[in-house]
PATI-185867 format. One record per residue (C-alpha): z, x, y; residue in one letter. Coordinates in pm, whole numbers, padded with zeros to 5 digits, always signed. Layout:
BEGIN
ZXYA/...
***
This chain:
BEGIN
+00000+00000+00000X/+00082+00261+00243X/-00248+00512+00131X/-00439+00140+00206X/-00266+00125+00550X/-00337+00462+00662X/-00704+00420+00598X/-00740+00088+00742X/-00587+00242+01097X/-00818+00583+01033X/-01125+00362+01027X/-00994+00137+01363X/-00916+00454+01516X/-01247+00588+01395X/-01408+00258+01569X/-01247+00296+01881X/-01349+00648+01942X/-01713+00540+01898X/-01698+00280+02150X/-01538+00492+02408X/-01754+00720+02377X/-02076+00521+02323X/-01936+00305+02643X/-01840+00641+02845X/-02180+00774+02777X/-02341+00410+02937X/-02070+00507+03235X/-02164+00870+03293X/-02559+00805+03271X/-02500+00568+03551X/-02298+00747+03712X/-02511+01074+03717X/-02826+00818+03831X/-02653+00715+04106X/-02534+01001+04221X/-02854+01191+04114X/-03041+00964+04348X/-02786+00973+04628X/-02834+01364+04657X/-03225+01358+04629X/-03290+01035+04895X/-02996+01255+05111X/-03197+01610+05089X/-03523+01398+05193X/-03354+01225+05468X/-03179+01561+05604X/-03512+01772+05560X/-03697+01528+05806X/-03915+01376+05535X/-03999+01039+05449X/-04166+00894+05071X/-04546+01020+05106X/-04618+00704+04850X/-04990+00687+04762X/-05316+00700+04923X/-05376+00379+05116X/-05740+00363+04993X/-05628+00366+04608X/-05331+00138+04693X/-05563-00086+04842X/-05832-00036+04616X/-06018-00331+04426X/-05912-00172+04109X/-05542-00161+04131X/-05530-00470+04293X/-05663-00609+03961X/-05444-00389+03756X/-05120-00550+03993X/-05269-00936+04003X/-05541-00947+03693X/-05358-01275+03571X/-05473-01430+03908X/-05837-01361+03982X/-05868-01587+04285X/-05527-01402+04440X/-05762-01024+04387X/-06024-01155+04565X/-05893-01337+04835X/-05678-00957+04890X/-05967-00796+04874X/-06130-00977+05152X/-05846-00933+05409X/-05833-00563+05334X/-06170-00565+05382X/-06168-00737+05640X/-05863-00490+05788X/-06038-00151+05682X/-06340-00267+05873X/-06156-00347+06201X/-05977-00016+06183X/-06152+00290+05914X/-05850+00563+05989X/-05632+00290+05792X/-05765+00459+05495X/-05585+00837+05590X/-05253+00665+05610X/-04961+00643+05255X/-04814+00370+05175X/-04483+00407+05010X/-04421+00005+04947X/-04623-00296+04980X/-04536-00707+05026X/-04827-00920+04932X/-04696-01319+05069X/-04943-01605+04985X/-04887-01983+04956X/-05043-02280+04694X/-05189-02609+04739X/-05213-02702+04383X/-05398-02460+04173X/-05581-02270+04510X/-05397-01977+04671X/-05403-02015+05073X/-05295-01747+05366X/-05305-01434+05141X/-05154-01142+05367X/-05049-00764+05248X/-04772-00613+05446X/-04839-00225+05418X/-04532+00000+05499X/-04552+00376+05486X/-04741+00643+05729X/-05071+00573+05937X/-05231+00763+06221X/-05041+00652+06537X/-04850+00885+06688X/-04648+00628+06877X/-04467+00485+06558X/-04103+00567+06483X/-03897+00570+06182X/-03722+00284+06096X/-03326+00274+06060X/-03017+00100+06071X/-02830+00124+06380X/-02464+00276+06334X/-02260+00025+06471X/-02454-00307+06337X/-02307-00510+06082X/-02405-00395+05785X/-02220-00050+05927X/-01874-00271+05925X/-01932-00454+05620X/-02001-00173+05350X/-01863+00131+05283X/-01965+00448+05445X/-02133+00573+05153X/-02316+00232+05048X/-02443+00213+05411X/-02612+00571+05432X/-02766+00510+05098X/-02935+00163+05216X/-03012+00365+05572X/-03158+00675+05375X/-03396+00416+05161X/-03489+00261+05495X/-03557+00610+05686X/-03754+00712+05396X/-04015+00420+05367X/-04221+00559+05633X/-04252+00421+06018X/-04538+00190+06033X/-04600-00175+05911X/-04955-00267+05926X/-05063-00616+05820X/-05387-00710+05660X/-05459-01104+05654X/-05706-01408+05784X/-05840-01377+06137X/-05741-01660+06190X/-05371-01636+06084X/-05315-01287+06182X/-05143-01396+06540X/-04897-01628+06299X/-04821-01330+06109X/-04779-01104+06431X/-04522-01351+06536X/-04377-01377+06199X/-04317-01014+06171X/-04167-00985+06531X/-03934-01280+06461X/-03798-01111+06184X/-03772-00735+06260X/-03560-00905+06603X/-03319-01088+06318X/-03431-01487+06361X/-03509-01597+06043X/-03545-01964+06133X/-03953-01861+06129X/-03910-01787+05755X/-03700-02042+05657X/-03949-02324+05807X/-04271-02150+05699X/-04058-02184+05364X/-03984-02547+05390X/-04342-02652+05465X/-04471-02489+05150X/-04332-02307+04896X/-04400-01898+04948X/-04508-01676+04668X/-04461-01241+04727X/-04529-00957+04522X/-04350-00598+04666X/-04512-00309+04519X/-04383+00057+04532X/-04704+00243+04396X/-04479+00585+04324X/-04110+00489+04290X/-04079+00863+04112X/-04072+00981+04463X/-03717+00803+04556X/-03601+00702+04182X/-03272+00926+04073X/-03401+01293+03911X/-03328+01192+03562X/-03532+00887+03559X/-03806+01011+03782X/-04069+01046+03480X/-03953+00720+03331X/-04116+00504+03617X/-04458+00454+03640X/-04476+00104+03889X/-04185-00105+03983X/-04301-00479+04098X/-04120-00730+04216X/-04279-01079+04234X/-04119-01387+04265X/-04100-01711+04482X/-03902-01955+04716X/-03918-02287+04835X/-03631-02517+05017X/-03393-02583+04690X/-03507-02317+04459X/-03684-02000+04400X/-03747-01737+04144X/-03756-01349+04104X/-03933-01166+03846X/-03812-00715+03836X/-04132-00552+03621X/-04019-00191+03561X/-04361-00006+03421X/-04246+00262+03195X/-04538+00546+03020X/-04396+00499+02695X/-04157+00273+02451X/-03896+00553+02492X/-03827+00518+02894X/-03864+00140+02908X/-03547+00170+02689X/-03327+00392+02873X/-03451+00176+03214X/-03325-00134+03023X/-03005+00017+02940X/-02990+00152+03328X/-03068-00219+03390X/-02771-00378+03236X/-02548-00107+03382X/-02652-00167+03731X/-02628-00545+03692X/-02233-00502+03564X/-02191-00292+03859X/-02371-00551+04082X/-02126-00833+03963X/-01808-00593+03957X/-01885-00513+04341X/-01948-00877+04459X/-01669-01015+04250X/-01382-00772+04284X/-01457-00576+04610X/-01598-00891+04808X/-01370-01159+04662X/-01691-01375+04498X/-01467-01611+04370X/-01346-01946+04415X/-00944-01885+04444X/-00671-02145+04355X/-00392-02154+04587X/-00130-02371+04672X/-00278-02592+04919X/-00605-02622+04638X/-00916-02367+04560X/-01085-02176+04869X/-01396-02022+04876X/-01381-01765+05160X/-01673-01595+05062X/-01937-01814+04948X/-02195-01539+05023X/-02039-01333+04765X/-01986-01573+04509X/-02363-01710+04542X/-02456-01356+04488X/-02212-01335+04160X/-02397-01691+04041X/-02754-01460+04096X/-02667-01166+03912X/-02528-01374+03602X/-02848-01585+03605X/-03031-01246+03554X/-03242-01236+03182X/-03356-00862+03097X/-03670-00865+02833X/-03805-00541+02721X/-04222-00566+02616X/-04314-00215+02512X/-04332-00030+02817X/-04238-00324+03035X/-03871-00420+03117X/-03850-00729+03315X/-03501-00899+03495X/-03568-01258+03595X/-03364-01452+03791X/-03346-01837+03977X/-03200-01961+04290X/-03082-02248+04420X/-03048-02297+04787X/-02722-02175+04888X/-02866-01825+04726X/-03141-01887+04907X/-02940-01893+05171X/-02792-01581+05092X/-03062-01373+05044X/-03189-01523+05404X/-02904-01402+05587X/-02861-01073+05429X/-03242-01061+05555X/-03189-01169+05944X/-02836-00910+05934X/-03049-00618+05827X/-03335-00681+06039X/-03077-00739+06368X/-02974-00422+06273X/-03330-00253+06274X/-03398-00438+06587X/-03084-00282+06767X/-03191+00090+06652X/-03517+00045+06744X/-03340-00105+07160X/-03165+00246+07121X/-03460+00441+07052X/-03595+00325+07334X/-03289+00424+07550X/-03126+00071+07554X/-02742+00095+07509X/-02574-00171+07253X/-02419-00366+07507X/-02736-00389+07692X/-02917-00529+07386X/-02665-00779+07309X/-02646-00935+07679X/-03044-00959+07708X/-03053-01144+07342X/-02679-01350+07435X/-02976-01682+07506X/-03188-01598+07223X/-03250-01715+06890X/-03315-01307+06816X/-02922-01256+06859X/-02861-01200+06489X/-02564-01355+06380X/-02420-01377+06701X/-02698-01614+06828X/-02605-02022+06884X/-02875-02109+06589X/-02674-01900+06350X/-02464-02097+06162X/-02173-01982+05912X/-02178-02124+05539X/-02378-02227+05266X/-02603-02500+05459X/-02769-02285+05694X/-03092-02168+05765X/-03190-02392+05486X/-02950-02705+05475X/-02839-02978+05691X/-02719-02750+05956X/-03086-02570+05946X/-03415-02676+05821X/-03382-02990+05654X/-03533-02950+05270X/-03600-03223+05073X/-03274-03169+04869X/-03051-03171+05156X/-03211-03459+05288X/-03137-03668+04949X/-02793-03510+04917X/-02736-03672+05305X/-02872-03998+05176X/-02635-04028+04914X/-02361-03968+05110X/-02447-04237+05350X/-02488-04441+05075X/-02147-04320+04936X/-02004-04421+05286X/-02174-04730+05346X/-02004-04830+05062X/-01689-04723+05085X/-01689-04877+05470X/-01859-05234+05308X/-01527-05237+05032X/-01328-05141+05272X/-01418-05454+05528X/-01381-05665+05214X/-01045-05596+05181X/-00936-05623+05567X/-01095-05986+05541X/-00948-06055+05229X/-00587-05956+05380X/-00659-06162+05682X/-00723-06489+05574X/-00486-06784+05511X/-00271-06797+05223X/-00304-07175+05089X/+00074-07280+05126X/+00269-07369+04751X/+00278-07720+04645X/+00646-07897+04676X/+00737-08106+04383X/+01021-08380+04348X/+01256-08367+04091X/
***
């Protein structure tokens, strides 16, 4: 009995070594990506360079347009037209890199509409300047020191131009668009949003250039595509991987990151819905929608494709939109100081504005706002404010039946003789 005891704890002891150590390798790979990529993005950003990405005439090419979209064929050539249509206007937009590009179109049924390619990286104007986030903005207060020079360093590094290829017709809607947002109003979005449901694609064409030194050759593409309308969208992470081998040590990176992800939002950022003694408070819904995204995340591995889906609803929507106008406010306010405009100049000349981040009198706190009651009304708000009229018409109708009920006559009790 005791020879069968001491074997049964040798083989739970054996057990528990191999997890620790299976789950401290998991910890230490992550750990040495992260800070792997921290070190190279940092010597990049010190040394005054930013992510050459690739040619702008084979990003923009007709044949890796069709690699990117070939399940769409109307999408390639409707692209194809606008950057025709872009190269023409302007030839020296074929010298110029692009390290990342957002392709935004809409549907009306089964035809794509208003195709437009955002191209960020380097192009021949010697007026541009590198974009950054301005030290004391808000994303500067709300992260940590070393979160917020990583997300500045990835910014620094993208390049310093934006150059938009789209319709004649709809390129001053775009121009506006574009201003709107890089001055932090995102009530342009979230209406263009509402009217009709907005499909992107972001491409980085050589993520090796910024990806962490151990998983540098593991990365051939990474695409993002995904979609989002008033109550709902979609996201869809492709990681394309040269061989069977890497796509499995980018899933495993994957999974890692997304534990993280949740551990940061949930513990750090209090994304969850607390009971106390007065009854449960959710201080920070922002966090707690983002804790709802990351466990809606699926990872699939396809030979050398990993993908992470995810869906929204519209309080992530939300989310994502303000986390969109705060980072944008803050390019807008290190761009004013480029120019030589101090802080508290740039905040009293946008104090009237709709541009004034989320400081401005449109900006609303909470879950309901841009898209919401408070915001842009979306078909699902609008029915969820119908049925609560309808809940309070109700209530008021049962209500005045009782008050009249109270207030009339009591018929007196019959006397009878004995």
């Amino acid at each position: 009995m005791r020879r069968i005891l001491i074997r049964s704890l040798m083989f739970c002891l054996l057990a528990v070594v191999v997890a620790a150590g299976f789950v401290g390798y998991r910890v230490w790979d992550l750990y040495r990506t992260a800070s792997g990529g921290y070190r190279h993005l940092r010597y990049l950003l010190e040394s005054g360079e930013t992510v050459e990405g690739a040619p702008a005439d084979d990003v923009l090419s007709d044949n890796y347009l069709r690699t990117l979209f070939g399940d769409n064929p109307d999408l390639v050539e409707q692209l194809k037209s606008v950057v025709d249509l872009g190269m023409a206007t302007d030839a020296n937009l074929r010298l110029g890199n692009i390290a990342a590009m957002l392709v935004t179109y809409r549907k009306a049924g089964d035809e794509i509409r208003d195709p437009a390619i955002y191209a960020i990286g380097g192009f021949p104007d010697p007026k541009s300047e590198r974009l950054g986030f301005h030290g004391t903005g808000y994303f500067a207060q709300e992260f940590d020191p070393a979160m917020w020079n990583f997300g500045n360093s990835l910014v620094h590094l993208l390049g310093r131009d934006i150059v938009i290829f789209c319709e004649q017709d709809k390129a001053e809607s775009h121009m506006a668009l574009l201003f709107d947002l890089l001055h932090g109003d995102i009530v342009t979005l979230a209406k263009r949003i509402v009217e009709a449901p907005l499909y992107y694609a972001i491409v980085f064409p050589e993520p090796g250039e910024v990806a962490p030194p151990n998983i540098k050759n593991a990365l051939q593409t990474v695409l993002v595509r995904g979609s989002m309308e008033g109550d709902k969208g979609a996201c869809d992470w492709m990681f394309i991987c040269p061989d069977v081998r890497s796509a499995g040590h980018v899933e495993t990176l994957c999974r890692d990151t997304i534990a993280l992800a949740r551990a940061t939002f949930h513990d750090k950022y209090g994304g969850y819905i607390k009971e106390m003694p007065w009854g449960k408070m959710n201080d920070n819904w922002w966090a707690t929608e983002y804790v709802d995204l990351i466990d809606s995340h699926t990872i699939k591995v396809e030979q050398k494709i990993v993908r992470v889906h995810a869906k929204q609803n519209r309080r992530q929507n939300n989310a994502i939109l303000k986390t969109v106008e705060r980072l944008c406010f803050d390019l807008a306010a290190q761009k004013a100081f480029y120019a030589g405009e101090l802080p508290w100049q740039l905040a009293f000349s946008q104090k009237d504005t709709s541009t004034a981040g989320h400081w401005s009198k449109e900006h609303i706190e909470g879950a309901d706002w841009p898209l919401g009651t408070l915001g842009v009304p979306t078909p699902g708000s609008i029915a969820e404010e119908e049925e609560k009229a309808r809940i309070k018409a109700e209530q008021e109708a049962e209500k005045a039946r009782r008050e009249q009920e109270q207030a009339q006559p009591q018929p007196a009790a019959e006397s009878t003789d004995a």
